[in-house]
SEPASE-172841 format. One record per residue (C-alpha): z, y, x; residue in three letters. Coordinates in Angstrom, 2 decimals. Last residue first. Example, Ala and Ser with C-alpha at 12.3 -4.5 7.8 and 13.67 -1.06 7.14 Angstrom:
// residues 2
DRENLUM        zz        yy        xx    aa
DRENLUM      7.14     -1.06     13.67   SER
DRENLUM      7.80     -4.50     12.30   ALA
This chain:
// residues 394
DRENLUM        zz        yy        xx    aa
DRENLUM     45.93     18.16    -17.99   UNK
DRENLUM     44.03     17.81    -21.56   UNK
DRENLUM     40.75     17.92    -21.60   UNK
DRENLUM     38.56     20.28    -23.85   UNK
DRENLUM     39.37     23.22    -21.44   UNK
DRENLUM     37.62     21.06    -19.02   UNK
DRENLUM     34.42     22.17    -20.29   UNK
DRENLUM     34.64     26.15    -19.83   UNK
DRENLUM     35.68     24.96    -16.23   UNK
DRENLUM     33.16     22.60    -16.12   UNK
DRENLUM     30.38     25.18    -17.41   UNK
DRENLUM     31.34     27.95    -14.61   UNK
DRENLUM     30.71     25.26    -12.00   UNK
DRENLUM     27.47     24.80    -12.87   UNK
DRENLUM     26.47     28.24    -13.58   UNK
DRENLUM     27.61     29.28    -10.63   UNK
DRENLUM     26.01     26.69     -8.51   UNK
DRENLUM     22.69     28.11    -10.17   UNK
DRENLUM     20.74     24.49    -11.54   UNK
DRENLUM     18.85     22.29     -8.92   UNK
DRENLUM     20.72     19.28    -10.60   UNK
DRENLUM     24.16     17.54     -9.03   UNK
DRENLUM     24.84     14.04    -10.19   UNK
DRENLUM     28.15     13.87    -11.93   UNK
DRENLUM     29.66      9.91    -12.58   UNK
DRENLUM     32.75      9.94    -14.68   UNK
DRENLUM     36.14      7.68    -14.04   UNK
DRENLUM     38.65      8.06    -16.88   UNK
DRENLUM     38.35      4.20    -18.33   UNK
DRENLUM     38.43      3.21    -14.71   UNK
DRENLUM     35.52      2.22    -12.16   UNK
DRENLUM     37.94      1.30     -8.68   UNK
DRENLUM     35.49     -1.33     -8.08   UNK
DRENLUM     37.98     -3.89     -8.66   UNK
DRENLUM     39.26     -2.56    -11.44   UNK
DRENLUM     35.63     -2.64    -13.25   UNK
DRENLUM     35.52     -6.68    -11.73   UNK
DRENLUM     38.27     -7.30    -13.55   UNK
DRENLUM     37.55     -5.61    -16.82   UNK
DRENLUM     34.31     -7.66    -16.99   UNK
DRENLUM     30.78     -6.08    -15.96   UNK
DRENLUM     28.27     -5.75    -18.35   UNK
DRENLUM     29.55     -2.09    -18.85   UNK
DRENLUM     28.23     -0.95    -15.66   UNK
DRENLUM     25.52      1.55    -15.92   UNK
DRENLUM     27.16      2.97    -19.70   UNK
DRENLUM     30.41      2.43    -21.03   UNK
DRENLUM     32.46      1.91    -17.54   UNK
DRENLUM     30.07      4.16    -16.24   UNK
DRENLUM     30.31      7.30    -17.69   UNK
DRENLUM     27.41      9.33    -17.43   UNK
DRENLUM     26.35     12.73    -16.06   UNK
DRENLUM     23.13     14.84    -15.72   UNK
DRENLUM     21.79     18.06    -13.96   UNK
DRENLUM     18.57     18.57    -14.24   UNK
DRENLUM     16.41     18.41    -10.77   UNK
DRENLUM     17.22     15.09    -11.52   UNK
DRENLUM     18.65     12.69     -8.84   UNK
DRENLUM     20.35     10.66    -11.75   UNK
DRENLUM     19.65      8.42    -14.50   UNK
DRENLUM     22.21      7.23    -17.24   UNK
DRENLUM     22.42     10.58    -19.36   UNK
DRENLUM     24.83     13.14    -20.76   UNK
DRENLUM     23.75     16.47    -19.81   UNK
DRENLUM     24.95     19.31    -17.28   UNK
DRENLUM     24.43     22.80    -18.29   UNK
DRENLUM     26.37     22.62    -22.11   UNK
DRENLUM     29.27     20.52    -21.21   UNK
DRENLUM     31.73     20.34    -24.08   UNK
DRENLUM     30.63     16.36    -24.66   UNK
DRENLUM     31.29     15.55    -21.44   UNK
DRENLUM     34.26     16.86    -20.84   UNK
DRENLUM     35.83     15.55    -24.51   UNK
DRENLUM     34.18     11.84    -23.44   UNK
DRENLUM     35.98     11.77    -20.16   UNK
DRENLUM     39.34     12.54    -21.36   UNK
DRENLUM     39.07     10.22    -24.05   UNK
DRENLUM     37.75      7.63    -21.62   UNK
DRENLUM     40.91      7.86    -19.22   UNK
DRENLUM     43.53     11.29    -19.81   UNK
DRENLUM     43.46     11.36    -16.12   UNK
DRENLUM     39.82     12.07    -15.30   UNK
DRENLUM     38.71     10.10    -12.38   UNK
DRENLUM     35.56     11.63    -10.09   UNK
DRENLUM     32.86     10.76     -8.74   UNK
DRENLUM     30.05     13.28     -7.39   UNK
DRENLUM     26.79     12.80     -6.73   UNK
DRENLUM     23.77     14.76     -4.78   UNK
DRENLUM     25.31     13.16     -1.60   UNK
DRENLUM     26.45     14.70      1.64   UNK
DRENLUM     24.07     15.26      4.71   UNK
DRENLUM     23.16     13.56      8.06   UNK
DRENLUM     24.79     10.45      7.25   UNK
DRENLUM     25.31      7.32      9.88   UNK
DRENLUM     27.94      8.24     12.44   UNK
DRENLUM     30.35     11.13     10.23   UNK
DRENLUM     30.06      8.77      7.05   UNK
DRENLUM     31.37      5.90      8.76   UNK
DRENLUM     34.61      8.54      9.97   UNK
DRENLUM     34.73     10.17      6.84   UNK
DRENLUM     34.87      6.37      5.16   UNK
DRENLUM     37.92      7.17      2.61   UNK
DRENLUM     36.80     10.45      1.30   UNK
DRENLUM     39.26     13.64      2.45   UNK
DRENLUM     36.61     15.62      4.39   UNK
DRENLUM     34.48     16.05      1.87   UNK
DRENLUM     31.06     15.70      1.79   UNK
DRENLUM     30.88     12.10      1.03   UNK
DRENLUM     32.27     12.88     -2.37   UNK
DRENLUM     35.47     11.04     -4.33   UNK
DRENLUM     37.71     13.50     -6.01   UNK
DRENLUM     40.77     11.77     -8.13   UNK
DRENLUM     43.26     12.88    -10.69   UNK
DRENLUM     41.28     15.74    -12.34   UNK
DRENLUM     42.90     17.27    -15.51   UNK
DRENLUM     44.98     19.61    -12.88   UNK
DRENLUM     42.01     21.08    -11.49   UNK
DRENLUM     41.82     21.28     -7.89   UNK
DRENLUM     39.43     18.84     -6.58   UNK
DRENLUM     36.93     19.46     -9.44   UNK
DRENLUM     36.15     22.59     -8.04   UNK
DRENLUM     35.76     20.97     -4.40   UNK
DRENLUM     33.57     18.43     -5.94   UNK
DRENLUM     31.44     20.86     -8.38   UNK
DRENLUM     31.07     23.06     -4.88   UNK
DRENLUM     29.90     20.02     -2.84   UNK
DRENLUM     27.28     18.56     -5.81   UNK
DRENLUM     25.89     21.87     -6.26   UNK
DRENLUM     25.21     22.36     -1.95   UNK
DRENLUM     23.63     18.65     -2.25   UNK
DRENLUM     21.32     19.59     -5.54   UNK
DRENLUM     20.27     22.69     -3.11   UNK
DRENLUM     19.52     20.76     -0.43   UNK
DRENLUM     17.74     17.42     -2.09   UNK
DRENLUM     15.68     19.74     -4.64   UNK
DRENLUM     14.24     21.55     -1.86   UNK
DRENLUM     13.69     18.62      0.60   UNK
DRENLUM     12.08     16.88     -2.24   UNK
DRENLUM      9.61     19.30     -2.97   UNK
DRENLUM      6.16     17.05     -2.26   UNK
DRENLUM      8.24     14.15     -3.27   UNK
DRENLUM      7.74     14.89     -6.83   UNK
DRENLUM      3.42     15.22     -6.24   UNK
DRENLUM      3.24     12.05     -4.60   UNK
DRENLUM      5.63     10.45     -7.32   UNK
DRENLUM      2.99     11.61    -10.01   UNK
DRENLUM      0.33     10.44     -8.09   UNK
DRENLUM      2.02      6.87     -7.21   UNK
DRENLUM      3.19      6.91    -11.37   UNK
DRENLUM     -0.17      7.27    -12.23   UNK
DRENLUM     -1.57      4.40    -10.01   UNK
DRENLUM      0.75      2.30    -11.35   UNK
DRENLUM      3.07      0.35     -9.28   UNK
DRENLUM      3.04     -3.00     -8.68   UNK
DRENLUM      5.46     -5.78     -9.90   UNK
DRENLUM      3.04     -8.57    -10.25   UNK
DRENLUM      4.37    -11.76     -9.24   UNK
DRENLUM      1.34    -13.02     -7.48   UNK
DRENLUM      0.47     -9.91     -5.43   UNK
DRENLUM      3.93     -8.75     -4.75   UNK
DRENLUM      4.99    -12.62     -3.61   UNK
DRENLUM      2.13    -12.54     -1.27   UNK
DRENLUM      2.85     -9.46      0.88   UNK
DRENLUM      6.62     -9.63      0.94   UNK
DRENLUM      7.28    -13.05      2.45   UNK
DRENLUM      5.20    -13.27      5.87   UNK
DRENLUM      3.01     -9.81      5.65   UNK
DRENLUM      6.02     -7.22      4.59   UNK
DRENLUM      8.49     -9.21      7.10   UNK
DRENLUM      5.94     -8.55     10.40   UNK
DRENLUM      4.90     -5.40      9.47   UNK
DRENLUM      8.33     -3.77      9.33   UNK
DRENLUM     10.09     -2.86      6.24   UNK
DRENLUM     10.01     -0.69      2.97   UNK
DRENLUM     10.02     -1.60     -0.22   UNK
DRENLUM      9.44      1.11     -3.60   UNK
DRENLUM     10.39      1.75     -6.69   UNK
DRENLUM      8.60      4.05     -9.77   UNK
DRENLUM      9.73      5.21    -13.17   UNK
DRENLUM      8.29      8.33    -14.30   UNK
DRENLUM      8.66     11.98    -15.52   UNK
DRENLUM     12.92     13.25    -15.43   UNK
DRENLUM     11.46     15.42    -12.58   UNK
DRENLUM     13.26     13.71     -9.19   UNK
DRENLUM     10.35     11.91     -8.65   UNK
DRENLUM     11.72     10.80     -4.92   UNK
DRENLUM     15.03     11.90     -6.61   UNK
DRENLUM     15.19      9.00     -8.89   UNK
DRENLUM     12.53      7.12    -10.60   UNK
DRENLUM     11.61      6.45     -6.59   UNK
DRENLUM     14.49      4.01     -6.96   UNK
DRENLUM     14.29      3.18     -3.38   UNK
DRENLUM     14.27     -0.63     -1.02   UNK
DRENLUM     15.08     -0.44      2.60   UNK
DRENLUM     14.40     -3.52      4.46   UNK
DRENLUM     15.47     -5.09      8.29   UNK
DRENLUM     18.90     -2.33      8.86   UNK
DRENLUM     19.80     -1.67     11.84   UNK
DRENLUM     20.91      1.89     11.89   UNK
DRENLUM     17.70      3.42     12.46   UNK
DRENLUM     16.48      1.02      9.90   UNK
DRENLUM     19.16      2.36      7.62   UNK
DRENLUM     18.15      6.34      7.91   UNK
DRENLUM     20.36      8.24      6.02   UNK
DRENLUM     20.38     11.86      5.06   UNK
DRENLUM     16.25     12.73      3.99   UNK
DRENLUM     15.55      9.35      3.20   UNK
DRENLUM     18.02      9.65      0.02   UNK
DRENLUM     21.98      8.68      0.67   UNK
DRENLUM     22.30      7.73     -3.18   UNK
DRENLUM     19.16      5.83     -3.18   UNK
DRENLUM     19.19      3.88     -0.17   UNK
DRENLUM     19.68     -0.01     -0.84   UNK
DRENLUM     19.75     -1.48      1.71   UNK
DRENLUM     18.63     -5.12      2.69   UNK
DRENLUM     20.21     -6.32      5.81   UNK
DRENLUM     18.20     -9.71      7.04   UNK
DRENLUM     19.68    -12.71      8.83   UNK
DRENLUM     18.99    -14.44     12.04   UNK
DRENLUM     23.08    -15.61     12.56   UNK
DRENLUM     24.05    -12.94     15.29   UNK
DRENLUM     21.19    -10.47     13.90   UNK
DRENLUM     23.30    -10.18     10.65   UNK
DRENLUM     26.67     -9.32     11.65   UNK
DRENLUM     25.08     -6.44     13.94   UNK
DRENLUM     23.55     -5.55     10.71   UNK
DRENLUM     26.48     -5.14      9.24   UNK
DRENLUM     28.21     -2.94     12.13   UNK
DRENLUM     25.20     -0.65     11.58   UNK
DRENLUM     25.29     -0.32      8.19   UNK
DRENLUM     28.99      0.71      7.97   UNK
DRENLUM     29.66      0.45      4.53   UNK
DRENLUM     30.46      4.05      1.98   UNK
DRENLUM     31.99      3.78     -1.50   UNK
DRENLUM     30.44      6.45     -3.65   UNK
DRENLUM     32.07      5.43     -6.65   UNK
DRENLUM     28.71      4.73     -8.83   UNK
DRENLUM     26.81      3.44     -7.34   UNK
DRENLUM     27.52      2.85     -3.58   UNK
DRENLUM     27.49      5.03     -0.88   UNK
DRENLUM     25.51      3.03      0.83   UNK
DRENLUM     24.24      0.30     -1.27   UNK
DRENLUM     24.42     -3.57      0.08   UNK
DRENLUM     22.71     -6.55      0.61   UNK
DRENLUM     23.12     -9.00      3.44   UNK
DRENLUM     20.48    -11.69      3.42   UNK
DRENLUM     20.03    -15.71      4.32   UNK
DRENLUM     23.40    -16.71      4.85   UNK
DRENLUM     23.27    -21.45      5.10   UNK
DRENLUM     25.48    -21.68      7.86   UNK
DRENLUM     27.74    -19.70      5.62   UNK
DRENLUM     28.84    -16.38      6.91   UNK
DRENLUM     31.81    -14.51      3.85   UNK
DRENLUM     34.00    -14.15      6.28   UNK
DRENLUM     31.88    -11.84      8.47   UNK
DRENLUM     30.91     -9.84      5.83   UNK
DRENLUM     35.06     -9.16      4.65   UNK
DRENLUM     36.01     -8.64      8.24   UNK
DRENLUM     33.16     -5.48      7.93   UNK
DRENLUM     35.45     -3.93      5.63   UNK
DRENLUM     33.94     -1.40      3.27   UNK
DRENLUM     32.02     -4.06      1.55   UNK
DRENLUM     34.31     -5.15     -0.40   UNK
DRENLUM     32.63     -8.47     -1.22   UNK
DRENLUM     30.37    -10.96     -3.48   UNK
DRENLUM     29.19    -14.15     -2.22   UNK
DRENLUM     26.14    -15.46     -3.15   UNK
DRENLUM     24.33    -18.81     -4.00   UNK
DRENLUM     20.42    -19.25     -4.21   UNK
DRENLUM     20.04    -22.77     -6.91   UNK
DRENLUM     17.02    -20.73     -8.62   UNK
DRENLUM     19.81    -20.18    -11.70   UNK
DRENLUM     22.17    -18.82     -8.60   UNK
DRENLUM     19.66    -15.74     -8.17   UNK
DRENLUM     19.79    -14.40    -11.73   UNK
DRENLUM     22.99    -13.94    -11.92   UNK
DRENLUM     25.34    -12.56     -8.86   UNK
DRENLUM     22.29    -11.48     -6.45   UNK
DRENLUM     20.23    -10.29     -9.24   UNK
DRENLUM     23.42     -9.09    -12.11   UNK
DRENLUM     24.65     -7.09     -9.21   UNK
DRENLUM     21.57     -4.98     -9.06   UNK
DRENLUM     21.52     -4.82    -12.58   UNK
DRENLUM     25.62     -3.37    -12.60   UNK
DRENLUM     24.74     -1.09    -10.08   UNK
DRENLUM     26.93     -2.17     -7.15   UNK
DRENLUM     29.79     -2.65     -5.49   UNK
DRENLUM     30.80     -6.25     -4.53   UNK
DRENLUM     28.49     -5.66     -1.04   UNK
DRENLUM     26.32     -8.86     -0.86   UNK
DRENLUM     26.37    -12.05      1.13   UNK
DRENLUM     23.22    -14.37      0.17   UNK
DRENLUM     23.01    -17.69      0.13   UNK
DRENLUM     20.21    -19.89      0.83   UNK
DRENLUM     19.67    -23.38     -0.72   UNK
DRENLUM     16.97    -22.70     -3.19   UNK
DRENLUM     14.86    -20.31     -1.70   UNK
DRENLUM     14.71    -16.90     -0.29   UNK
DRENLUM     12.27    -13.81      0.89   UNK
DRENLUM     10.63    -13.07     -1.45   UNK
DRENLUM     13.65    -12.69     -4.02   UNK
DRENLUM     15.65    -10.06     -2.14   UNK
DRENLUM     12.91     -7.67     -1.57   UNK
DRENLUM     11.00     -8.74     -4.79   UNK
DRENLUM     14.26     -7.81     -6.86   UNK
DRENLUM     15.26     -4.30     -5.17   UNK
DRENLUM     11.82     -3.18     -5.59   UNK
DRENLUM     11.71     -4.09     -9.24   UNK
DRENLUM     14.88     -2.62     -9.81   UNK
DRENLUM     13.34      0.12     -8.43   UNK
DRENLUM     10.30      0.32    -10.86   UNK
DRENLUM      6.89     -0.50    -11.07   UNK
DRENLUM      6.62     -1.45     -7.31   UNK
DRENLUM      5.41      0.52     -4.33   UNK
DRENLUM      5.14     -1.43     -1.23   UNK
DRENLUM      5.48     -0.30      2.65   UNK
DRENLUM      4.88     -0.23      5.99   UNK
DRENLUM      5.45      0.29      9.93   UNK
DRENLUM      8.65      2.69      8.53   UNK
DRENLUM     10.13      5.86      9.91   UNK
DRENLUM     11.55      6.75      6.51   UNK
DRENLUM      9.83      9.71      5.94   UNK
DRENLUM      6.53      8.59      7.63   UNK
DRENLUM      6.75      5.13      5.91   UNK
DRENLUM      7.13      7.12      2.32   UNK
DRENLUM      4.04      8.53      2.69   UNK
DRENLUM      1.95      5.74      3.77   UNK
DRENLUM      3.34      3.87      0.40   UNK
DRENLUM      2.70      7.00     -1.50   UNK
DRENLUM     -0.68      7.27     -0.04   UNK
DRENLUM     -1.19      3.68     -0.58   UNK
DRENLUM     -0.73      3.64     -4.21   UNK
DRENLUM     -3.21      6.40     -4.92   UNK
DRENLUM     -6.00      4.58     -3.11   UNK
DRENLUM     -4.71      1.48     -4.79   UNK
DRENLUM     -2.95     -1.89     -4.45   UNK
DRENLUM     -2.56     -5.95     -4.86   UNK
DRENLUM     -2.30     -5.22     -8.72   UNK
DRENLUM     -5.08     -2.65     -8.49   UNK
DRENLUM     -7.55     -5.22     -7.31   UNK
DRENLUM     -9.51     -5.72     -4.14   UNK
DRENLUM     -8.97     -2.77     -2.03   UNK
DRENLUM    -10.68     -2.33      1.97   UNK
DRENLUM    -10.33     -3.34      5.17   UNK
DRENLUM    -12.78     -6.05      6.48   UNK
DRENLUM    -12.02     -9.57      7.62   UNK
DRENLUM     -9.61     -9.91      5.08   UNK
DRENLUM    -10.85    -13.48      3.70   UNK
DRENLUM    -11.18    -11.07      0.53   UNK
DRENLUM    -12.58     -8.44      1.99   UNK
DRENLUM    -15.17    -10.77      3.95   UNK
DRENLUM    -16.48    -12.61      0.81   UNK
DRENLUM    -16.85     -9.57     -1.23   UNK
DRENLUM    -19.30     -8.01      1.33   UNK
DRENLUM    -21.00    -11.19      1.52   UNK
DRENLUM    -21.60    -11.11     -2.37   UNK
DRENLUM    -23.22     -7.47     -1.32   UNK
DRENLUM    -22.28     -3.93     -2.27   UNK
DRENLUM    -18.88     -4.67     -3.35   UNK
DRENLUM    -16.88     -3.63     -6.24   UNK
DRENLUM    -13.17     -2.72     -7.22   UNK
DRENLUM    -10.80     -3.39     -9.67   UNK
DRENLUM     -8.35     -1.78    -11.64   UNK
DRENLUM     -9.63      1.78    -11.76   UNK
DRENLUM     -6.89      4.80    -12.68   UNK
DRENLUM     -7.56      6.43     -8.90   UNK
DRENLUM     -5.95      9.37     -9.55   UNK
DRENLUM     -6.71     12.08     -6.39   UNK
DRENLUM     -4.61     13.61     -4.16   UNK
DRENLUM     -4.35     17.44     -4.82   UNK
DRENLUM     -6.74     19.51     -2.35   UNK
DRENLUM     -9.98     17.49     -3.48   UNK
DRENLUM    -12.45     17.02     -0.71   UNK
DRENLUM    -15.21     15.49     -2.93   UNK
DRENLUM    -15.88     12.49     -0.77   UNK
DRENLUM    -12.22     11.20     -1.21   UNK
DRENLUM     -9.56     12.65     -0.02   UNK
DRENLUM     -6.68     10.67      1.89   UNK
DRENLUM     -3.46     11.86      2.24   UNK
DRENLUM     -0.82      9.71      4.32   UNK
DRENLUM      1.79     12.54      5.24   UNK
DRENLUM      0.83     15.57      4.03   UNK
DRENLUM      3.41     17.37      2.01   UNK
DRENLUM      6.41     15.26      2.55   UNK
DRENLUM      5.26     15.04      5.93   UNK
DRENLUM      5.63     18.94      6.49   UNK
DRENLUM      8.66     19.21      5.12   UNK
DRENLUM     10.06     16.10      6.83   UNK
DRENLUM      9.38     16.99      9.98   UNK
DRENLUM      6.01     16.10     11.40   UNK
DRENLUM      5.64     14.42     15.13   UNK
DRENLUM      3.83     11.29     14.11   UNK
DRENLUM      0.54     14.18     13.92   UNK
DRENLUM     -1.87     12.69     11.14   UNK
């Protein structure tokens, strides 16, 4: 396989193995274990002195084409595929900490991501700090001799906040710490956070990487080195693999994910710029536009804008729900990078675990409304928010 692919081209290839019937599609391998022609042969896979698979749960034919995949895209040494991206986002924190460590994470987040660090973690004695993230002062502040990981989305979810990656990571290497990022919003295709510094990248493959509305699916991605000394054996004793369906399915989604990615992007900037000048609208946040708060961040470490859109209604959750509920094109739902277009309101759906306080902090009020972009005709699109916002008062 040529290292020199562009996307397209990986996205199509990258990491395909066929078996001995030369199949053009990848194959399903729906087995969970494997056999060996000798007891010696058994012996030596397992003491992995010869390459081969042991048991679905540690991986699969199917599995590691994704994985292999997914390395060429993101210009990774390698990779896991887990059951979901929360489970991705889990293991990569998890595996890598005990009780003692703290970790310093980015304040915005999706309210389950934010319920690991802020949670779950503390009840294994791991203590965190949460921050805005869009000042690197605030990281630096937050160092305890005892700072294990730096976690963060960029943009975030679901305000589209935007952290320097690279000045974070600089943070990191001073005291031997690792940057986890997660990547969803920017997709592989318009950030790159190892490039920037970053140690692990963790996906909601559920997301665009399916892209289809079909399956959930996460993966890790990291050096060698990190996968095989905290990574490797926490995935195979916890148990958050991927199935083998999913890894085909997701093969096939991330076949046309340039597509989808491009034209979802050029939806997402004209709904923005539409939105931008309607009097029901009070605020516009997209990373395509000139006017968001981190141009300048966005300028050095994004090679595209986002599929989403966030945006504050000023007649608050009334407001919100009439819009909604008069669109016909884009529909109400908690997921995003469809090739549908969807839209939720966080402060009732993705983050309503989170107390008033911490909504304000975020900037998530009752009128704030979460778009993400489907493959739909731009006309269309925009054409069914106007019709829709006739619902809202100005």
């Amino acid at each position: 396989m040529s290292k020199n692919w562009r996307p397209a081209t990986q996205l199509v290839h990258g990491g395909t193995t066929r078996s001995q019937h030369g199949e053009t599609s990848e194959a399903i391998f729906l087995t969970q274990g494997f056999v060996y022609e000798t007891s010696e042969a058994a012996e030596a896979r397992f003491k992995g002195e010869t390459e081969g698979f042991i048991y679905a749960r540690y991986g699969s034919p199917t599995n590691d084409m994704f994985e292999k995949r997914m390395c060429m895209l993101e210009g990774a040494e390698d990779a896991r595929a887990t059951a979901s991206g929360m489970a991705a986002v889990a293991a990569a924190i998890l595996c890598q900490l005990k009780a003692g460590d703290h970790i310093v994470a980015a304040r915005a987040l999706f309210g389950s991501c934010r319920w690991v660090v802020e949670t779950l973690a503390p009840k294994y004695g791991i203590e965190c700090t949460l921050v805005d993230g869009r000042d690197l002062a605030n990281w630096e502040k937050a160092i305890q001799k005892n700072t294990k990981v730096f976690f963060l989305e960029s943009p975030t979810n679901p305000t589209l906040e935007v952290i320097d990656i690279a000045g974070v990571a600089i943070l990191a290497n001073q005291i031997g710490a690792k940057v986890v990022v997660d990547n969803v919003f920017a997709t592989p295709l318009f950030q790159k956070p190892l490039e920037l510094g970053a140690h692990i990248v963790v996906y909601s493959a559920t997301k665009h990487i399916d892209g289809q509305g079909r399956c959930l699916g996460g993966v890790v991605l990291s050096d060698k080195d990190w996968i095989n000394e905290h990574l490797h054996d926490y995935f195979r004793h916890t148990g958050p693999a991927m199935s083998p369906f999913n890894a085909w399915t997701l093969l096939k989604g991330i076949e046309t994910l340039p597509l989808r990615v491009k034209q979802q992007t050029e939806n997402a900037r004209r709904v923005a710029d539409f939105l931008a000048e309607q009097p029901q609208v009070a605020k516009v946040i997209y990373p395509g536009r000139k006017d968001h708060p981190q141009a300048d961040i966005i300028a050095k470490q994004m090679t595209g804008g986002s599929t989403l859109v966030a945006f504050e209604l000023k007649g608050g959750k009334d407001a919100a729900f009439a819009l909604q509920n008069a669109l016909q094109i884009a529909r109400i739902s908690n997921n995003l990078g469809d090739s549908k277009s969807l839209i939720t309101h966080p402060a009732t759906t993705t983050h309503k675990n989170l107390t008033d306080e911490a909504r304000d902090e975020l900037g998530i009020s009752a009128g704030t409304v979460r778009f993400s972009a489907g493959i739909e005709d731009s006309d269309d699109i925009v054409e069914d928010f106007a019709r829709a916002l006739k619902s809202v008062k100005a």
